[in-house]
C-alpha positions, 0 to 999 in steps of 0.5 A: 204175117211177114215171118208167116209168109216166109216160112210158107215160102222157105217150105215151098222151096225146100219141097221144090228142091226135094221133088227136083232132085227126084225128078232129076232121075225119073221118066217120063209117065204123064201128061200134065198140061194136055191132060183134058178138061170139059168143065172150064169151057163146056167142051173138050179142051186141053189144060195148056189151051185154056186159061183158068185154074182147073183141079181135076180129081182122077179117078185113081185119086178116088180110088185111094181115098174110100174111107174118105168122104166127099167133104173130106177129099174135097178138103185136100184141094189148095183154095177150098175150105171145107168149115165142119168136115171134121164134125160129126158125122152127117152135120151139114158142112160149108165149102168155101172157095177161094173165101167165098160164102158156101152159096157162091160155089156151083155144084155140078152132077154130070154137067147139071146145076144142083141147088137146094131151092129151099135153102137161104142161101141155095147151097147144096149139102155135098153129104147127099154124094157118097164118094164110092159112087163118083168117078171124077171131080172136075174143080173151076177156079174162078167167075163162071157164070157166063157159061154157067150162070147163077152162083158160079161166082168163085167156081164150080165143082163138076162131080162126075158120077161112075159111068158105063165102060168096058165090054160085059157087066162087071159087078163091084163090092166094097164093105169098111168098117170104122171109127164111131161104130162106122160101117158102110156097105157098097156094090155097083154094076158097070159096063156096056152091053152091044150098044148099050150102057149100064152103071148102077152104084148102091152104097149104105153108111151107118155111123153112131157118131159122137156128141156133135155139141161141146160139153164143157163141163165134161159130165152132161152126158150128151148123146152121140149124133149119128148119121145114117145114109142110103144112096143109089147112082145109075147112069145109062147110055144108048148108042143109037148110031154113030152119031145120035147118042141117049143118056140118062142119070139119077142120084138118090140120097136118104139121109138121117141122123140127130142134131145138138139143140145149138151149140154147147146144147145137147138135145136127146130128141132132135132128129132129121131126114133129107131126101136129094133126088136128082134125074137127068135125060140128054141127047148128044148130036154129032155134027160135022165139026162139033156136036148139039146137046140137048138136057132136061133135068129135075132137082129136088131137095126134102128137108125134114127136122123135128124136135119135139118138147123136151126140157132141154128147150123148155118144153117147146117142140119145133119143126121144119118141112121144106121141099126145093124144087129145081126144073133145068132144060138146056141146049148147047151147042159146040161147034168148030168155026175154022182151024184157028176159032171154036164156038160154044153157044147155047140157051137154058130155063130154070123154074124154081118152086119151094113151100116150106112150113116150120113152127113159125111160119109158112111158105106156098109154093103157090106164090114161091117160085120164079124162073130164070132164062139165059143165052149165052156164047163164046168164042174159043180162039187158038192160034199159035201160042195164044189162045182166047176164050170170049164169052158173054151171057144174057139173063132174064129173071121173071122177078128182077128182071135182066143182067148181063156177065161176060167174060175175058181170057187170054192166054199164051202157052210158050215153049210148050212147057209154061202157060201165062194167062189172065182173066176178067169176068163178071159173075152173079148170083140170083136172089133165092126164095126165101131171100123173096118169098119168106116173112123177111122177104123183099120181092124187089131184091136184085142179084149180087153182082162180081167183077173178078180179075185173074192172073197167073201161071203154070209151068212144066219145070221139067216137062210131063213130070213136075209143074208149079202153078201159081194164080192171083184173083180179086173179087169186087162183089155189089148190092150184097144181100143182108139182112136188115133189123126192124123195130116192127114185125117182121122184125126184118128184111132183106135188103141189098146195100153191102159190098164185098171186097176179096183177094188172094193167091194159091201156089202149087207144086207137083210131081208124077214120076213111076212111083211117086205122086207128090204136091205141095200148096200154099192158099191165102185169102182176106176179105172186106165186107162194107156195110150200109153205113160204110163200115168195114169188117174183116167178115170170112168167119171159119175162112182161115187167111193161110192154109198149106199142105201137103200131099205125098203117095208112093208105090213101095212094092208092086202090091203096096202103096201108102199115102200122107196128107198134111194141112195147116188150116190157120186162124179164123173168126166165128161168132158165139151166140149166148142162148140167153140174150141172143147177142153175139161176139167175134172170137179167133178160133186157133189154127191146127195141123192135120195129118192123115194117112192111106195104106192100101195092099193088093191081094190080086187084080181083083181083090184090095184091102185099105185103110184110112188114118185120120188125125194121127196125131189126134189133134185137138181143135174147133171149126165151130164154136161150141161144136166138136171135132174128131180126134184120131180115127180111121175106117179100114175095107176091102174092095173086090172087082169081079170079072 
């Protein structure tokens, strides 16, 4: 491990002294601390006034990575794990930051939660989201939940859809092509009209896919799993007046595609269709010092798979219906209280309602639902070099009860170039529906309570171009929920009992310069989970200790620029499950190196070609036990902005 660390940490400095060196002879193109952020603290804030870890995806960054997918960029950012993005094609994945469990990471749309309220663990299936039709990516590092409430325990990824600007309608079209017989067809209208705002984005993906499940003995002849996804985004925005502004949003997402039986398991008949659908409307108030808000949200999530009998699953059919239903209404209200302090104060209810029915059991929505009601402030305090965020949130759940987060963060921002900060906060997550309401539910579940502790640091080494970052983070998570073996029927429940310990830093290194973006990263996280009885385990299975990269785009000419991006992702756990006796076994998974490329050419202002090379040196490797990965692949298109 010692000898690991060292090579982490000589390539660092060799990176460090390479980007130097650039740097030494650049001029000055961005801002990097007063680039401005509205996720950490719900209102428009500066990166040097806040005290958190913040990754912001730009919309440039967007742009040169459309034959990527969301999963796939996602990928690139240092603290974030995305296990099975390199499955096939529309194969549910799982996001770990920081080595928190996927249920732990809150994903926004626009600044509203998005959960599936029929999952076990409430995740959300980030495939729902085509990447042609975001405009932003906004990450939080760390404890979030007192201004966001449950499941923002290691952070929350705010994914900000295209919205409406400029002057006139401009219609877009993109079509690319690909690996694995992938296609992909995708058009949008944008702009603002008098007063009015319009932003409608439509994608279709097709892909034939590959065999998702291992075959080992190479002559099974599995079937290729394909994905097929229908997607539509439209944002609205009317100005009623200076001060009064209208919004509205709705994303839709129609995905389908067949499924292996397990793993090394094929199955000619296994299919699946999920529908995510999710609508927003607001309002926005604006006051003489700071502005009200008003959301009412709806967040619904279908599941649908089938497997009709067949040999491969000894003539037994099975299926499974769910419908998660999510009803979000919120106000907030940001308002300045003097020249030095900053207020953010607001109240939201949650309703959640899911039925689900399977071949083995059922759920009602009669009896499946609950609902959580919260208030929240806190205090945002600048003054001279240091700066405070004060925060702490009342919970109400009609099924637990009550609970309470809060949060600390000081910060100093000293020579206008180095911010120093620490944090500690207390976050949790809601027991779900099917943690309460299934066969093995237990009615009488609490939340999962986190303590998180943060420190760490972001310095302009040379100011507006080059910054190295670095943050420490500890959790301490309580009455964990597992799921507890029983002698009699249902044969389990679950139960809390278990303790979950993490820890780990992320360091990073980037430069901006008039041609060059460039960064380097290294992440590392352990994790120890202390069972009912005292027992502790090693538990972050796919969640590798190391990973680093890094990340590398040049402007050649005026019509050209291509990119590299290179990740190590290193060794992890899974289980393996044998098919007969249902036990399992722990075995590491071996570490890889992954390097991707971009090239993109510019016709003219309006017309651009590029192409995606992924796994270019077509590395063999497992995510998952028993499931396959890509070898080299690309995907190649044109864009056309019209006038």
């Amino acid at each position: 491990m010692q000898k690991k660390f060292v090579f982490v940490a000589a390539g660092l400095g060799l990176v460090q002294l390479a980007l130097l060196s650039t740097a030494a002879h650049a001029q000055d193109t961005t801002r990097v601390l007063n680039d401005v952020v509205v996720t950490a603290t719900r209102s428009p804030k500066k990166l040097s006034e806040i005290g958190r870890v913040v990754t912001v995806i730009t919309a440039g960054e967007i742009g040169r990575a459309q034959g990527m997918t969301l999963p796939e960029l996602l990928n690139t950012v240092p603290g974030i794990t995305f296990s099975g993005v390199n499955n096939a094609p529309g194969i549910s994945s799982s996001v770990f930051l920081r080595g928190a469990s996927t249920g732990n990471t809150l994903i926004l749309v626009d600044g509203f939660p998005v959960n599936n309220a029929s999952a076990i663990d409430g995740s959300y299936d980030l495939n729902a989201f085509p990447l042609d039709q975001i405009e932003r990516i906004e990450i939080l590092k760390g404890s979030g939940s007192t201004l966001y409430g449950s499941d923002a325990v290691a952070g929350v990824i705010n994914i900000i859809t295209k919205h409406p600007s400029g002057s006139g309608l401009r219609p877009n079209l993109l079509l690319a092509g690909g690996s694995y017989n992938t296609f992909k067809e995708a058009a949008g209208l944008n702009g603002i009209i008098n007063k009015t705002g319009v932003a409608i984005d439509l994608s279709n993906t097709d892909s034939k896919g590959f065999p998702a499940a291992t075959d080992t003995t190479g002559k099974a002849g599995f079937r290729n799993d394909g994905f097929h996804q229908r997607a539509a985004s439209v944002n609205l925005k009317q100005q009623v007046s200076d001060k009064f502004v209208l919004n509205g949003n709705f994303q839709a997402a129609y995905n389908t595609g067949n499924l292996p039986y397990a793993a090394f398991s094929d199955d000619k008949n296994y299919t699946y269709a999920n529908t995510f659908l999710f609508g927003g409307i607001g309002a926005k108030l604006m006051l003489d010092k700071g502005e009200l808000r008003f959301n009412l949200s709806q967040n619904d999530v279908r599941n649908n798979y089938n497997d009709p009998a067949s040999a491969v699953n000894g003539n037994f059919a099975s299926f499974q219906k769910n419908t998660g239903h999510i009803t979000n209404a919120e106000a907030i209200l940001n308002y300045g209280l003097g020249k030095h302090l900053d207020l953010t104060s607001g109240a939201d209810f949650k309703y959640y309602n899911t039925s689900q029915l399977t071949s083995f059991d059922t759920i009602s929505s009669r009896t499946a639902h609950n609902s959580i009601a919260s208030v929240y402030s806190s205090l945002f305090l600048k003054a001279g070099i240091f700066h405070m965020e004060l925060g702490g949130r009342y919970n109400h759940d009609d099924k637990y009860g009550n609970n309470f987060t809060y949060t600390i963060n000081p910060s100093l921002f000293v020579f206008d170039q180095l911010k120093v900060f620490g944090t500690i906060a207390s976050a949790y997550k809601a027991p779900t529906l099917y943690q309460l309401f299934s066969p093995y539910g237990n009615i009488g579940l609490k939340p999962e309570s986190t303590t998180s502790y943060e420190a760490g640091f972001e310095w302009e080494v040379i100011k507006n171009m080059l910054s190295f970052n670095t943050a420490f983070y500890k959790y301490n998570t309580h009455d964990v929920i597992y799921f507890a073996n029983l002698p009699n029927p249902p044969f389990g429940m679950y139960k809390n009992g278990e303790n979950q310990r993490d820890k780990g830093f992320e360091s990073e290194l980037k430069l901006t310069v008039d041609k060059l973006t460039a960064s380097a990263y290294a992440a590392y996280v352990t994790g120890v989970l202390t069972d009912q009885s005292g027992v502790a385990s090693d538990n972050l299975f796919r969640r590798p200790k190391h990973t680093y990269g890094i990340n590398v785009y040049y402007q050649f000419v005026k019509n050209f620029s291509a990119g590299i991006t290179y990740k190590y992702t290193g060794d992890r756990t899974d289980e393996k499950f044998d098919p007969v006796t249902f036990a399992s076994s722990v075995v590491t998974l071996k570490h890889y190196n992954l390097v991707d490329a971009h090239l993109q050419y510019d016709i003219n202002r309006h017309v651009n070609l590029f192409v995606d090379l992924k796994n270019l040196f077509d590395e063999k490797y497992t995510d998952w036990v028993g499931y396959n990965t890509r070898g080299f692949n690309f995907m190649a298109g044109i864009k056309y902005q019209f006038n």
